[in-house]
Each structure stands twice: as structure tokens, then as C-alpha cells.
VEXDREN-2710 file (C-alpha; in Angstrom, 1 decimal):
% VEXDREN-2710
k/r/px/py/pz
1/UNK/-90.9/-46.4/-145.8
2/UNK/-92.4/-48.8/-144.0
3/UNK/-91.4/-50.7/-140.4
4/UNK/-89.1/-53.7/-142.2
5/UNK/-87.3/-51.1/-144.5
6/UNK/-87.0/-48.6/-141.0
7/UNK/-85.2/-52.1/-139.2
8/UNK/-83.5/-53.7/-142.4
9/UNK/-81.6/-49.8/-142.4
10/UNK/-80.6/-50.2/-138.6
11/UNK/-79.1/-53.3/-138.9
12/UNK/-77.4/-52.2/-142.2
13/UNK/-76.3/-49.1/-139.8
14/UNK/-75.3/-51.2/-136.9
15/UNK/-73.2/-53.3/-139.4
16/UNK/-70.8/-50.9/-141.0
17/UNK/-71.0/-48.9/-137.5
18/UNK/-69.1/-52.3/-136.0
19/UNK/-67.3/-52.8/-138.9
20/UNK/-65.3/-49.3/-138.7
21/UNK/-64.9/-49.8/-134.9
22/UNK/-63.3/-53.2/-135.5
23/UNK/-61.3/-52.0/-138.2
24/UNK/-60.3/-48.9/-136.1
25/UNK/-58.9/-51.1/-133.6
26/UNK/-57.2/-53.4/-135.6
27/UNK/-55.1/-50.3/-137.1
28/UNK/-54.3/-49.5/-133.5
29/UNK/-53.9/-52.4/-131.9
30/UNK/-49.7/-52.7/-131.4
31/UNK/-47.8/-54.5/-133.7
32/UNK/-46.1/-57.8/-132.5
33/UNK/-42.0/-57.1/-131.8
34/UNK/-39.9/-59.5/-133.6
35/UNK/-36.1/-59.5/-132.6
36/UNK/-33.6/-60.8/-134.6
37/UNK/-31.2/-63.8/-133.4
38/UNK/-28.6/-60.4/-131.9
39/UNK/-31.3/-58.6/-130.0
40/UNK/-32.5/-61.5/-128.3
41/UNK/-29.4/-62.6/-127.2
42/UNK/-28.5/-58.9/-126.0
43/UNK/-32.0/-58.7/-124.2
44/UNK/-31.4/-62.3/-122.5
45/UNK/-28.1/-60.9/-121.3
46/UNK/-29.4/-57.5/-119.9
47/UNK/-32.4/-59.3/-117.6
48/UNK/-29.7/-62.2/-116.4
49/UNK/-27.1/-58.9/-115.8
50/UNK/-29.4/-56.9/-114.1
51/UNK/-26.4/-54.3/-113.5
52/UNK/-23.9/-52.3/-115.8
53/UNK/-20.7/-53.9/-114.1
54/UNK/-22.5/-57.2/-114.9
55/UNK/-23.6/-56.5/-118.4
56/UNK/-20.4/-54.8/-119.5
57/UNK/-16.7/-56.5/-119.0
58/UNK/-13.1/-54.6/-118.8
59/UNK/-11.5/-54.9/-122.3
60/UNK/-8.3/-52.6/-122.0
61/UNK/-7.2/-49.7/-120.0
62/UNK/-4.8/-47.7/-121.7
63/UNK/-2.7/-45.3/-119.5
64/UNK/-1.8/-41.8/-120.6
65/UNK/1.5/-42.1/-119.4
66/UNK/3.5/-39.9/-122.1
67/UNK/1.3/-37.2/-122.0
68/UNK/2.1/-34.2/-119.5
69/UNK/-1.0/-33.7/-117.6
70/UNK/-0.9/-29.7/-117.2
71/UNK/-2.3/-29.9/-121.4
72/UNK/-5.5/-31.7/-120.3
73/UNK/-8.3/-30.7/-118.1
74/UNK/-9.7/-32.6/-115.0
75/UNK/-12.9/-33.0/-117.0
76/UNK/-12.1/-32.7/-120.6
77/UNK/-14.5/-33.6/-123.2
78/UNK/-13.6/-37.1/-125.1
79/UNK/-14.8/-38.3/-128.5
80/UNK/-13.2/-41.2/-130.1
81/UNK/-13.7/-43.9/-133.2
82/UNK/-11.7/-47.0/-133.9
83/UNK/-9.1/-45.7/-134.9
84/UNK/-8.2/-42.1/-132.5
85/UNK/-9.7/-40.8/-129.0
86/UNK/-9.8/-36.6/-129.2
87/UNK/-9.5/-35.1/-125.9
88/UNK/-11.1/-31.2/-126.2
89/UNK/-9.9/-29.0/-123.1
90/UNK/-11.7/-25.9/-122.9
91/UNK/-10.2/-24.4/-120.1
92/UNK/-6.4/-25.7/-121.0
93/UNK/-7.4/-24.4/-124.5
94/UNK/-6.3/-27.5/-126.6
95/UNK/-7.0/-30.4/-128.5
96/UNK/-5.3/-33.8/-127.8
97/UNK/-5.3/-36.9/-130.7
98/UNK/-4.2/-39.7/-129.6
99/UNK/-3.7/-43.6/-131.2
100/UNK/-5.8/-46.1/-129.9
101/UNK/-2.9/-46.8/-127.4
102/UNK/-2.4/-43.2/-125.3
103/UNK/0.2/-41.6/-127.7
104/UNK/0.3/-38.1/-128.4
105/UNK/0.0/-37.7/-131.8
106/UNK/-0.6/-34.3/-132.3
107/UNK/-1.7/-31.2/-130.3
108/UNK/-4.2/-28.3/-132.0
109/UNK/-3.5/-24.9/-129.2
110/UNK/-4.6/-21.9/-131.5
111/UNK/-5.8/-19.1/-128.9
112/UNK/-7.2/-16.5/-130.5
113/UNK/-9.8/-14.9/-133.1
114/UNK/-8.4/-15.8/-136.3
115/UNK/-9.1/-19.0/-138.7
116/UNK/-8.3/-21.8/-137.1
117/UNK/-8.1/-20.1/-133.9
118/UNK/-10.7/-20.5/-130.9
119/UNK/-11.9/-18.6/-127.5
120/UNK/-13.4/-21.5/-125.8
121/UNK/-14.4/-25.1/-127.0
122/UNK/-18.1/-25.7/-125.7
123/UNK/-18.2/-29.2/-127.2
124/UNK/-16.4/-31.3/-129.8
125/UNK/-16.8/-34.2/-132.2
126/UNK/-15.1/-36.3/-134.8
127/UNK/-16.0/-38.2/-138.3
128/UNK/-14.9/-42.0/-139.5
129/UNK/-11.9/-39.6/-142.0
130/UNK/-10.8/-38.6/-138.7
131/UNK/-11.5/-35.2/-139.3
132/UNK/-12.3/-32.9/-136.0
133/UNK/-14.9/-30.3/-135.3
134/UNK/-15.5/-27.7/-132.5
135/UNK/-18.1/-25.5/-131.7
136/UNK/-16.8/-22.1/-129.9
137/UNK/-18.8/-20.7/-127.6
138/UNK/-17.9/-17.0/-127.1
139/UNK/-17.3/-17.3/-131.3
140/UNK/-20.6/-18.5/-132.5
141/UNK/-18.4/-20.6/-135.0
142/UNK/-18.2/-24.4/-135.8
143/UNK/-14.4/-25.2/-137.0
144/UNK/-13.0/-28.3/-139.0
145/UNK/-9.7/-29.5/-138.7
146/UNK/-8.1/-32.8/-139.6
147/UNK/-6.2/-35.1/-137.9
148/UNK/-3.1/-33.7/-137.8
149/UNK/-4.4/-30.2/-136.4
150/UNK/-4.3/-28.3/-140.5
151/UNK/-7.5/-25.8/-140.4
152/UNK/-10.0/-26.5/-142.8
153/UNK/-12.4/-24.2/-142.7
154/UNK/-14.7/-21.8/-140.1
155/UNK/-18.5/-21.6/-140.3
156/UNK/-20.5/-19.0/-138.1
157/UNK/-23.6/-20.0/-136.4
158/UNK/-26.8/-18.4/-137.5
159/UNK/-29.3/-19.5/-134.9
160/UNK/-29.3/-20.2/-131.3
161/UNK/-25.7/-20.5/-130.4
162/UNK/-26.3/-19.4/-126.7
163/UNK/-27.3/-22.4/-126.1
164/UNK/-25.3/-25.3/-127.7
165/UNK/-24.3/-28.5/-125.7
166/UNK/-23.4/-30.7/-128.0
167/UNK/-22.4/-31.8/-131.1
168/UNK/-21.7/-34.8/-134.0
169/UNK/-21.4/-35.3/-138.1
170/UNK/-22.3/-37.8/-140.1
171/UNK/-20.3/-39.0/-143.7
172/UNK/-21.9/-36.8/-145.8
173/UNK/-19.8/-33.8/-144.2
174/UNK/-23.2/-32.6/-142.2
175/UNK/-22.9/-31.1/-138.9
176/UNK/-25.5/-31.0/-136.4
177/UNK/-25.8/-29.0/-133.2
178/UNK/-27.5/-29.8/-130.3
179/UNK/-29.5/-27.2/-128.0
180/UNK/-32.6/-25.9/-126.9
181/UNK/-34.9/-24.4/-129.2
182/UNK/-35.7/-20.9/-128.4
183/UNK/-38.6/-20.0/-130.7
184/UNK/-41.7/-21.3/-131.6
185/UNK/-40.4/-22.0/-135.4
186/UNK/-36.8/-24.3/-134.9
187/UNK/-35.7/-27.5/-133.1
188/UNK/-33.6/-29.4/-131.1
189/UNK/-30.8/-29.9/-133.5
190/UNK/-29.7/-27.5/-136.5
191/UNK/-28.2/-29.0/-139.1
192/UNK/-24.8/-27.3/-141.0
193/UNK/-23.3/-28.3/-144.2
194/UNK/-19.7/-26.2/-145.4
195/UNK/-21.7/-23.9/-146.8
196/UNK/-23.7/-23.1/-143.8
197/UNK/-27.2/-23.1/-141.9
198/UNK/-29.7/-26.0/-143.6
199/UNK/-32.3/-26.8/-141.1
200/UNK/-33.8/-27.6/-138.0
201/UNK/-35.2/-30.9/-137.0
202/UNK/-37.1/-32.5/-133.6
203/UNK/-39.7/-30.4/-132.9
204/UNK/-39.9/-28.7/-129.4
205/UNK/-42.1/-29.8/-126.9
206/UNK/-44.8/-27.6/-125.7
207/UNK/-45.2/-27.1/-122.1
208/UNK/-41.1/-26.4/-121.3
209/UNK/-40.3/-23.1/-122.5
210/UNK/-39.0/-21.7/-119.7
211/UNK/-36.6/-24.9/-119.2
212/UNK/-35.1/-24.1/-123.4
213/UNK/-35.0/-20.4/-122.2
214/UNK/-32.8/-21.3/-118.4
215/UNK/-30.4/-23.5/-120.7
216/UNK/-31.4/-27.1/-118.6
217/UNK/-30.4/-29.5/-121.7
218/UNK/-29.3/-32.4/-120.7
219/UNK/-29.1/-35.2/-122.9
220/UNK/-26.7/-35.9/-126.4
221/UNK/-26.5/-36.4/-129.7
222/UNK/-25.0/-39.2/-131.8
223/UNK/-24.4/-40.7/-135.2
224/UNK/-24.8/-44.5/-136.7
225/UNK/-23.0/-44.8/-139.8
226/UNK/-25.8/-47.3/-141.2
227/UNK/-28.7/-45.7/-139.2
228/UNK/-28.5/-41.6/-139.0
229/UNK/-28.6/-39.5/-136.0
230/UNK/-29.5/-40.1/-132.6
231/UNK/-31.2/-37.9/-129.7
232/UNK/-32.1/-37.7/-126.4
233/UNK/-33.0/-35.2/-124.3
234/UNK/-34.5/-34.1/-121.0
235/UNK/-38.0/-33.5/-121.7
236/UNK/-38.8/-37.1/-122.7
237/UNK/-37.9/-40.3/-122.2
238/UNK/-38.1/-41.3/-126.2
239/UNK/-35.3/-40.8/-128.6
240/UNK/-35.5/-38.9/-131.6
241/UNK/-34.4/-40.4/-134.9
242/UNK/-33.3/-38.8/-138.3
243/UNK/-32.5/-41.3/-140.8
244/UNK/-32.5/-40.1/-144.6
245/UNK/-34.3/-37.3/-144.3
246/UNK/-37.3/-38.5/-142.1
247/UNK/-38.0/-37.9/-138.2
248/UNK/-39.2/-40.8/-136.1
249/UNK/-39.6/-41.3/-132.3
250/UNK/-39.6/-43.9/-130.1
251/UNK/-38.6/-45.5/-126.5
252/UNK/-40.4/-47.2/-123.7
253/UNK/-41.4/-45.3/-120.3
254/UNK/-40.2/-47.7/-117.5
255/UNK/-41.8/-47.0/-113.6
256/UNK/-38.8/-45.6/-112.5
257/UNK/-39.0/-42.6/-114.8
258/UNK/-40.5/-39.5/-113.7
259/UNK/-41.4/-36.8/-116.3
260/UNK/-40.1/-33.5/-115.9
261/UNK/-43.1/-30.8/-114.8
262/UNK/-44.2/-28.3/-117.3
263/UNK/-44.4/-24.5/-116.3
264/UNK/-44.9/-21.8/-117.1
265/UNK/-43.0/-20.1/-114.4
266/UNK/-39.9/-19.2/-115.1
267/UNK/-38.2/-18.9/-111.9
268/UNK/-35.0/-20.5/-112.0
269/UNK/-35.3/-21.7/-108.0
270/UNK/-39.0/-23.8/-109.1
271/UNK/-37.5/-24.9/-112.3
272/UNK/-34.5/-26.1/-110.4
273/UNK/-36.8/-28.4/-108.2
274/UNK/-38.8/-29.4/-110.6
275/UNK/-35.5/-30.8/-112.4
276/UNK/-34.1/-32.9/-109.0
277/UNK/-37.4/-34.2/-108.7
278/UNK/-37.3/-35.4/-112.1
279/UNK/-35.3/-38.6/-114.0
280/UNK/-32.9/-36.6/-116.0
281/UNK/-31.4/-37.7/-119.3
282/UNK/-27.6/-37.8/-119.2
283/UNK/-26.2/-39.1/-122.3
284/UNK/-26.7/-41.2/-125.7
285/UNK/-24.3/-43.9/-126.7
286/UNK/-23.9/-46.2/-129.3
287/UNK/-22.0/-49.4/-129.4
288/UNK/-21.5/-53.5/-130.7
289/UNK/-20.7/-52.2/-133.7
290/UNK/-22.8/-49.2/-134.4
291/UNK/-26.3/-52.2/-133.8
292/UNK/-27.0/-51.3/-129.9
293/UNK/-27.9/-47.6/-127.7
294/UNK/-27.2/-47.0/-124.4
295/UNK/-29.2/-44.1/-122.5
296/UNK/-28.1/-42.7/-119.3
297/UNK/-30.6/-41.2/-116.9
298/UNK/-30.8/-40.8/-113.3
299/UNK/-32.9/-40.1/-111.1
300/UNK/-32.0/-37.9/-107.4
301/UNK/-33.0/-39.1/-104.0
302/UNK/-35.9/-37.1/-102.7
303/UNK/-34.3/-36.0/-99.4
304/UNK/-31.1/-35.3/-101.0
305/UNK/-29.7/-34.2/-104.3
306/UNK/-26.5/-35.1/-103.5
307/UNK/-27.8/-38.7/-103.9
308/UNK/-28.4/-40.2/-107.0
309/UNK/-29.2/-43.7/-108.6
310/UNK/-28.4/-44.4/-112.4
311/UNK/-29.6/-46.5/-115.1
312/UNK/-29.1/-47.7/-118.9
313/UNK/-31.7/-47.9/-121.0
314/UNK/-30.8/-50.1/-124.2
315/UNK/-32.6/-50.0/-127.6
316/UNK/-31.6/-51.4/-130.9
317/UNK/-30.9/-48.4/-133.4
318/UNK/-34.2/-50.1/-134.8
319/UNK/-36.1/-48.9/-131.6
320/UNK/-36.7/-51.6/-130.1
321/UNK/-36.5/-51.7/-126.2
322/UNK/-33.7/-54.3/-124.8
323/UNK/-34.1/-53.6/-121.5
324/UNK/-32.2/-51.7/-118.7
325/UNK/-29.4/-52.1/-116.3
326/UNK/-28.9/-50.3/-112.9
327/UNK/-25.5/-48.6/-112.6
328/UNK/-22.9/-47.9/-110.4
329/UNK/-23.4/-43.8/-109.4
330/UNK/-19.1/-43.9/-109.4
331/UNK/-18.8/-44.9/-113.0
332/UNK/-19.0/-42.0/-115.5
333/UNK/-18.5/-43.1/-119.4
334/UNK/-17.7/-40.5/-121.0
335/UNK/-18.4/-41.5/-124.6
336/UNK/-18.1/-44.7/-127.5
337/UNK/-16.7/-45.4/-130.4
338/UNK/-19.3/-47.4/-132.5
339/UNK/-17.7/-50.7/-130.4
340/UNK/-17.0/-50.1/-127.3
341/UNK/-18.0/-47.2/-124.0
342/UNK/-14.6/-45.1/-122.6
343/UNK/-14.6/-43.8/-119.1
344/UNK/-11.6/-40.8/-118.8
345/UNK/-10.5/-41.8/-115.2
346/UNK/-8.2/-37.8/-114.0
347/UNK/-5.1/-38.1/-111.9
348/UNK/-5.2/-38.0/-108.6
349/UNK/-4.6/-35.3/-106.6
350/UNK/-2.2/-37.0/-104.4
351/UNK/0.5/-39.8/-104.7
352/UNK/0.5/-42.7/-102.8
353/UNK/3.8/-44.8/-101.6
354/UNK/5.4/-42.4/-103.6
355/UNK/4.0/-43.0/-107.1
356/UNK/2.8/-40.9/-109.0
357/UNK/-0.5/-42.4/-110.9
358/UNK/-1.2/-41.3/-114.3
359/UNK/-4.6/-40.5/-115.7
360/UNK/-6.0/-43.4/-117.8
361/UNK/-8.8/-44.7/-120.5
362/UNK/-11.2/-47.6/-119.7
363/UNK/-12.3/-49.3/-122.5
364/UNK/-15.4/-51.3/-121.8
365/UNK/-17.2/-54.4/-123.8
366/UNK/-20.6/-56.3/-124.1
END
């Protein structure tokens, strides 16, 4: 071969060398966002709010006025749809439906063992039939009742159910649990049909063991009737999607959020500071009719954990990042319905000029 063949082959070289870097970048170069007429309006609205009690406005406030307050807890656990709000009360050992205007409409108080019966209600949920599901906790059983309180039917928990925060369904009469995965082979959330165990789904992230195995799970779970199920969890600020049988991720890290440290150490006093020093995921909502989520973190002050700031994150269900809203540390939703977020607001402890104030529902709208 002589010289000009030797050169004429670099060149050739040097060209498809160029040509694969180019094309490399071009398959990772990010892909251009393009929001619909609804998410840019929502997205103008969040950066002009700037705040929560901006962004969001009162729509109702229904008081709980017929409803004794020794059958609820200070801090019961609320799910609700458009058409009933459950309140779950594990330590009253109840569960409360109510019409979308405070009335009692019927009361599920089954202490016990037996079918139907439950030792203590770790977290509750509800479907679009209106049909109502409990996990117990000192059971290891999932039960379904409907709306008027009739047992349906029990299902015992096969895996992890030490650990179990949280909870929702979707139409197709699937369950799925939220909690921390233990072992190296299961996930996030474990999905139940009637029949039982079917699978696990969102992978656990490496580096956090000890946290899964201390129980630190903050976070929740939710369902889109149009979009499938929602996570969100501690150990990263992305949300986990499952939407007809396929796993996706996504979510933008803002400057204010500071990842939780990995270890290996697991001392519950270092893995308690690593967690206030941390932005810590409260809760996933969904609202504006099932097309908008809303995740709650918060992140401590350094010289105090006592002091907090709090913020909402909004997405479309589509992932895409609609910006975030500071929040006030008083307010506390405590779930949605599709539409709309609820905050439970307790009775007081006292009564002032001699009335007595009932504990009430804050319903609150884009």
C-alpha cells in the first residue's frame, strides 16, 4: 500500500469516526418540550403565583358538624373521589364515609381477627365504584369493603408487610402497596389482584439499604384513571410511573433539593441526620381533573429541625416539569380527589366565647 492509499484510508477513518460522534450526539442531545395550550397556561400561572396560597384558591369548606368527634382521630388518614371522602382512624378503630357535604353515611367498626374484621388500619384507599380498601398492620392482610361497610373479601400479604406506608387501586381491581424494598430481588410497590401476590415494580436504588431496612419511607402513591400509577419517594427527586405494564421515570432536580446520603452504616442516630439534612419527599397528589401532580417536599433548617420550609413541585402526568410553588409550613393537605386537594383541619382543644368549633374539610382549587 502505498502513501496516497495510507492517507485516502485516514481520511475515510476520520470521516465515519465524525460521523458516529455527530450522530451520537444528536441521539442524546434533549428533545425540545412542547406543552399543550393547558400546561402552558398552568406553568404561566405557577411562575406569576410563586406561592401555594397564591396558586390555589378556597372553593368550599365543609364542616363536620353531625359527626361526633370521639369516632375520629386527631390525625386520621383521608382519601376521597368526587363523589365520597373516607376518613380511616387507626387508633379510634373505624372507618367514616361521608357525602361530599360532611354527612355520615355509614360507619365500618369491626375489631377483631375475623373477615371483615381489623387490628389496626396502617393506611387506606378507595376506587371510582366507591369501593374501600385497608391494609392491617399487625394482620398482614389487605381488605375490601364497599361503600356501605359489606365485607368483600380478605387477602394476606406475602412479602414485606413490615413495612407498608401506603396504599391505592386502579379500575382494573389491582392493588398496589407502597414500602420499602427489603431484598435485593423486589421493589417499591407490590402489586395484588383478588387472587393475590402479582409483582413488584420500581426498582430499589442502590446505595440506601440501611434507610429500606430503618423503615424512613416517606413519600406516596397514587392513581390516574387515564394515566396509571404514580410514585414518589425519598430517595429521589423523580417520580416513578407505571402505565400499561411499562416503568418510566422522570422529574427535574431544582437547587433547592438536596439528595439524601447513601450509607452503609446503619445507625439509626447517623441515618437520622443524614435525613434532616436532606429535602424529604412528603406526598404525591393529583388534581384538575386527573391532567396535573403536585409533590410535596421539604427541606429542615440546618440549625433546627423544628424549622422547616415546604414546596410543590408540579408535573403534568405526561412528565413534564410545570414549575414549583413555595408553601406555607401551617398548611397540611392531606390528600385529592382527581379535582381538587382537601386539608382535614382537627377540633380544637379549647372553646372560645363559648363555642364549641367543629372539625372541618378544606376543599382547595387551581
Amino acid at each position: 500500500m502505498n502513501i496516497k492509499d495510507i492517507n485516502n484510508n485516514i481520511k475515510t477513518f476520520t470521516i465515519i469516526i465524525v460521523g458516529i460522534i455527530t450522530l451520537l450526539n444528536g441521539c442524546t442531545k434533549e428533545e425540545k418540550i412542547t406543552l399543550n395550550k393547558h400546561e402552558k397556561m398552568i406553568k404561566i400561572k405557577v411562575k406569576k403565583s410563586g406561592s401555594a396560597s397564591s396558586f390555589f384558591t378556597h372553593k368550599d369548606t365543609i364542616a363536620l358538624n353531625g359527626i361526633n368527634e370521639n369516632l375520629f382521630d386527631a390525625a386520621p388518614i383521608i382519601k376521597a373521589n368526587l363523589k365520597i371522602i373516607v376518613m380511616f382512624n387507626p387508633l379510634s378503630k373505624n372507618i367514616l364515609i361521608l357525602n361530599r357535604s360532611g354527612k355520615l353515611l355509614s360507619k365500618i367498626e369491626k375489631d377483631g381477627d375475623g373477615p371483615g374484621e381489623f387490628r389496626f388500619i396502617q393506611c387506606g384507599t378507595l376506587d371510582t365504584n366507591n369501593n374501600i380498601y385497608i391494609y392491617d398492620h399487625v394482620l398482614k392482610r389487605i381488605t375490601k369493603y364497599d361503600a356501605k361497610g359489606k365485607y368483600i373479601f380478605s387477602l394476606n400479604v406475602k412479602y414485606n408487610s413490615d413495612n407498608i406506608r401506603k396504599m391505592t387501586c386502579d379500575n382494573n381491581g389491582y392493588i398496589y402497596l407502597f414500602h420499602a424494598p427489603i431484598t435485593g430481588n423486589d421493589g417499591f410497590v407490590s402489586i395484588y389482584n383478588n387472587k393475590g401476590f402479582v409483582k413488584f415494580i420500581f426498582d430499589p436504588i442502590k446505595g440506601f439499604e440501611p434507610y429500606y431496612k430503618r423503615g424512613f419511607l416517606d413519600g406516596g402513591i397514587i392513581f390516574s384513571k387515564n394515566d396509571g400509577i404514580f410514585a414518589t419517594y425519598i430517595f429521589s427527586y423523580k417520580i416513578a410511573k407505571y402505565s400499561k405494564g411499562v416503568v418510566t421515570y422522570f422529574g427535574k432536580k431544582l437547587p433547592i433539593y438536596k439528595p439524601l446520603k447513601k450509607s452503609r452504616n446503619d445507625n439509626h442516630n447517623i441515618l437520622t441526620n443524614n435525613y434532616y439534612k436532606s429535602t424529604i419527599i412528603k406526598s404525591l397528589f393529583i388534581i384538575d381533573n386527573s391532567r396535573i401532580l403536585v409533590q410535596e417536599f421539604m427541606n429542615f433548617n440546618p440549625t433546627s429541625k423544628y424549622k422547616m420550609h415546604k414546596n410543590l413541585v408540579l408535573y403534568s402526568v405526561s412528565g413534564v416539569y410545570l414549575g414549583v410553588l413555595s408553601m406555607n409550613k401551617y398548611i397540611n393537605f392531606n390528600c385529592s380527589d382527581g379535582k381538587y386537594l382537601i386539608q382535614f383541619i382537627p377540633p380544637p382543644f379549647k372553646t372560645y366565647n363559648n363555642i364549641n368549633l367543629k372539625a372541618k374539610l378544606i376543599i382547595y382549587k387551581i
